[in-house]
C-alpha positions as CSV (number, residue, x, y, z in Angstrom):
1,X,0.0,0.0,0.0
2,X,1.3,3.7,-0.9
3,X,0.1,7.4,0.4
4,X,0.9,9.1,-2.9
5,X,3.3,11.3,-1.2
6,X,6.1,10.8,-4.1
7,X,9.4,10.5,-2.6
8,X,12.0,11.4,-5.4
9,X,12.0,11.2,-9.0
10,X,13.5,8.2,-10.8
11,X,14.7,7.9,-14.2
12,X,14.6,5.1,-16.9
13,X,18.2,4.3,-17.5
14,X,17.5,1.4,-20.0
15,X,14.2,-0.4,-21.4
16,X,14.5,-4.1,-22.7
17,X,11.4,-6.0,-24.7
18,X,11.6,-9.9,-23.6
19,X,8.1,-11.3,-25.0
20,X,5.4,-9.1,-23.9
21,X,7.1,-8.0,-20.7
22,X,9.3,-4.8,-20.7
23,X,11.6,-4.6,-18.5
24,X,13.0,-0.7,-16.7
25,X,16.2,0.0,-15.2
26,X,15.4,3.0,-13.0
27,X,18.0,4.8,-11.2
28,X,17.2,6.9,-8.1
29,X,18.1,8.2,-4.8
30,X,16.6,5.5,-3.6
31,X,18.4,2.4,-5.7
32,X,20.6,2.2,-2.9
33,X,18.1,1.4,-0.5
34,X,16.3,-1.3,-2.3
35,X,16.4,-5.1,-2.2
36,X,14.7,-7.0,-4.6
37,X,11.5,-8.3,-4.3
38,X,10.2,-4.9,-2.7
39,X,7.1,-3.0,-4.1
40,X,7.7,0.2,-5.4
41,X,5.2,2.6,-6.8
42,X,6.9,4.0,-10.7
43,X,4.0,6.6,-11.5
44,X,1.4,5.0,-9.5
45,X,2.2,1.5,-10.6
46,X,3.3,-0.9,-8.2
47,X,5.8,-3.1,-9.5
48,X,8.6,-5.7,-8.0
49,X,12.1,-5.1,-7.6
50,X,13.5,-8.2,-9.5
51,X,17.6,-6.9,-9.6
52,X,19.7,-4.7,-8.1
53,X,22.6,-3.0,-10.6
54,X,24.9,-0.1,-10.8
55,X,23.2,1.6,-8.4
56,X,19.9,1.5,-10.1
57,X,17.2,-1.6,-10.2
58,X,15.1,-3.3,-12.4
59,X,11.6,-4.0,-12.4
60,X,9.5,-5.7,-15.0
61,X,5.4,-4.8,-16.4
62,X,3.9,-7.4,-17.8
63,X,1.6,-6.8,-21.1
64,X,-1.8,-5.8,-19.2
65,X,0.4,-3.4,-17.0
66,X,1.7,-1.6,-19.8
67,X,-1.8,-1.5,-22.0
68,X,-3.3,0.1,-18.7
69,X,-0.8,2.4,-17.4
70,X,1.4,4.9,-19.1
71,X,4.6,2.9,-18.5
72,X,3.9,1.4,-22.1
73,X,5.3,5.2,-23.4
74,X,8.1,5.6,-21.2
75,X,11.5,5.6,-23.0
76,X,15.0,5.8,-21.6
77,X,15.7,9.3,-20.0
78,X,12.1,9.7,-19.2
79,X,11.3,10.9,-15.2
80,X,9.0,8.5,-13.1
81,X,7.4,9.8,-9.8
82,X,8.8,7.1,-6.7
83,X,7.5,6.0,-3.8
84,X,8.6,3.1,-1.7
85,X,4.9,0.8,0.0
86,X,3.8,3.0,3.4
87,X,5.7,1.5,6.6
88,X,3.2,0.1,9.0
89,X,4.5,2.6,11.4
90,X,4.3,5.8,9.4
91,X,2.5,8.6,8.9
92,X,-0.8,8.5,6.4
93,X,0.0,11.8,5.0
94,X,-1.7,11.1,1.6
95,X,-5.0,8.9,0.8
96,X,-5.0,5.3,0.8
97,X,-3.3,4.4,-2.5
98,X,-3.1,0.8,-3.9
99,X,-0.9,1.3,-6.9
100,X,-3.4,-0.4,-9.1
101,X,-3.8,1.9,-12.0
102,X,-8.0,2.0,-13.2
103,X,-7.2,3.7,-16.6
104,X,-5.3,6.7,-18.2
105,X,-6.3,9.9,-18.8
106,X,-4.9,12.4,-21.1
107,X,-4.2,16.4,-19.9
108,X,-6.6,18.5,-21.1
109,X,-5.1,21.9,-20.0
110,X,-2.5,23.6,-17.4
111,X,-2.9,26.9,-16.5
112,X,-0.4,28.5,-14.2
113,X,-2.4,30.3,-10.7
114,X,-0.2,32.5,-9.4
115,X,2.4,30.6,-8.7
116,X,0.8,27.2,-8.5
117,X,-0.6,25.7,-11.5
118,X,-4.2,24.0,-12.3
119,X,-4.3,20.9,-13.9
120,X,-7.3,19.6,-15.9
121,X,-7.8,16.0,-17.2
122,X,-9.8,14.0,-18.6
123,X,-10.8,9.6,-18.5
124,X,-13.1,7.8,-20.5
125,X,-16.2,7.8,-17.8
126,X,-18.0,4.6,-19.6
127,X,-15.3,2.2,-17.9
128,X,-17.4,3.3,-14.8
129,X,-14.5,5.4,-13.3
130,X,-16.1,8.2,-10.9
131,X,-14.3,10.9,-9.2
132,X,-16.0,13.3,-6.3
133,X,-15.9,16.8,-5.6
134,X,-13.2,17.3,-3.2
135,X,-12.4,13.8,-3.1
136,X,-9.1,12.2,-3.9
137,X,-7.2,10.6,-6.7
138,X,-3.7,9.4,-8.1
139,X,-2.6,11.1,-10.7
140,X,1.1,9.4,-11.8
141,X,1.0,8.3,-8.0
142,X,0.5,11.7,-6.4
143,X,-1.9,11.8,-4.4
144,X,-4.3,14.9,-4.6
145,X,-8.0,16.8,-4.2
146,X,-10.4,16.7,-7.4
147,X,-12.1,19.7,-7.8
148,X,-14.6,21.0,-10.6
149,X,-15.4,17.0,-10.9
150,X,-17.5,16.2,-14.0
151,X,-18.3,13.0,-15.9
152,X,-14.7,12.4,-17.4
153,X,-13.4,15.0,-16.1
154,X,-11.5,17.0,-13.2
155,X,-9.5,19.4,-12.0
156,X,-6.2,19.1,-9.3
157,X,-4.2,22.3,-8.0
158,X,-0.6,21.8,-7.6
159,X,2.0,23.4,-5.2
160,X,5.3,24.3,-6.5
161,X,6.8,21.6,-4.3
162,X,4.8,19.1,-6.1
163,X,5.2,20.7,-9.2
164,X,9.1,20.9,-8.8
165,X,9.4,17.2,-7.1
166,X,7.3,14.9,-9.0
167,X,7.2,14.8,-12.7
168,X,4.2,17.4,-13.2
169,X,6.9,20.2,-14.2
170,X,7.1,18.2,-17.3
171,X,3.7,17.0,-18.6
172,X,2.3,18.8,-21.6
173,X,-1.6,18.8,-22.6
174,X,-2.0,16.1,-24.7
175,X,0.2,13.9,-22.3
176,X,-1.4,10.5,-21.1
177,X,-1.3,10.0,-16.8
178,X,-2.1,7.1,-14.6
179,X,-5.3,7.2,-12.6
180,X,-6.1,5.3,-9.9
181,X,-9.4,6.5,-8.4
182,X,-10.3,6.2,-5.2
183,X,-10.8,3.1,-3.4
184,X,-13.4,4.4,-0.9
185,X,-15.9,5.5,-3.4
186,X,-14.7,2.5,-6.0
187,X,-16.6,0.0,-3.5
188,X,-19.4,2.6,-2.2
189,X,-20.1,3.1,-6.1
190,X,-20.1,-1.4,-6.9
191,X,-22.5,-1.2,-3.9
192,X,-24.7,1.3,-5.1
193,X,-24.8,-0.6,-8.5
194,X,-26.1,-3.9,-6.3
């Protein structure tokens, strides 16, 4: 389990093809503090630590990972937000964050706010996805507050500490992002349908 509070930025240092799987090497801050077979969150996407090398690791996403995520895109050189699974003795400082991606969505527009910046996105609503008014989402693995919430649609604020520290200083509209909505009103909204 993750809180969506990113803890560095990554990078892909090599991609290698073996079948359907692609495998990342991803070097970090953190690559030093890894051991393999540890869950770590690469833009919201939980995925294994299978080797430790150089001072980077490598993880592998299997076919259906990379059809549903935006890991599919990623090419050496590209950033990835990071996050290591929550310590059972931590803080909960973000929302309760599975790193099971739903769908993408793709930016729609990013409008700078006086020193922040607003962030608007859209999802294709008929896979059943919902968000809520002031309720929370993953966007790459950040953890954040939808606002002006519409079908297939939202809006995040971001700080310039997010902005600087995850890899939102780089996405462009057109861009595709992980989403993984919120578990809380995933199962209120399955029990609604029942």
């Amino acid at each position: 389990m993750f809180t969506g509070i990113i803890e560095t930025l990554g990078h892909v240092a090599a991609r290698e093809q073996e079948n359907a799987n692609t495998h990342f090497k991803i070097a970090s801050t953190l690559s030093h503090e890894l051991r393999v077979d540890q869950s770590v969150s690469h833009n919201g996407v939980c995925l294994t630590v299978v080797k430790i090398d150089d001072g980077a690791y490598w993880v592998t996403a299997i076919h259906e990972t990379l059809q549903k995520s935006n890991l599919g895109r990623l090419k050496a050189g590209d950033k990835v937000n990071i996050e290591r699974c929550m310590l059972n003795n931590g803080r909960f400082d973000g929302h309760i964050v599975q790193g099971h991606v739903d769908q993408t969505g793709t930016v729609k527009a990013i409008a700078e706010d006086n020193g922040s910046w607003l962030f608007d996105f859209e999802y294709d609503a008929s896979q059943g996805n919902v968000t809520v008014e002031k309720g929370s989402i993953a966007v790459n693995g950040v953890s954040l507050t939808c606002y002006n919430s519409e079908e297939g649609r939202f809006r995040v604020a971001i700080i310039p500490y997010t902005h600087e520290h995850t890899n939102f200083h780089q996405l462009k509209v057109g861009d595709t992002v992980n989403l993984e909505f919120d578990i809380i009103g995933k199962y209120v909204k399955r029990l609604l349908k029942n």
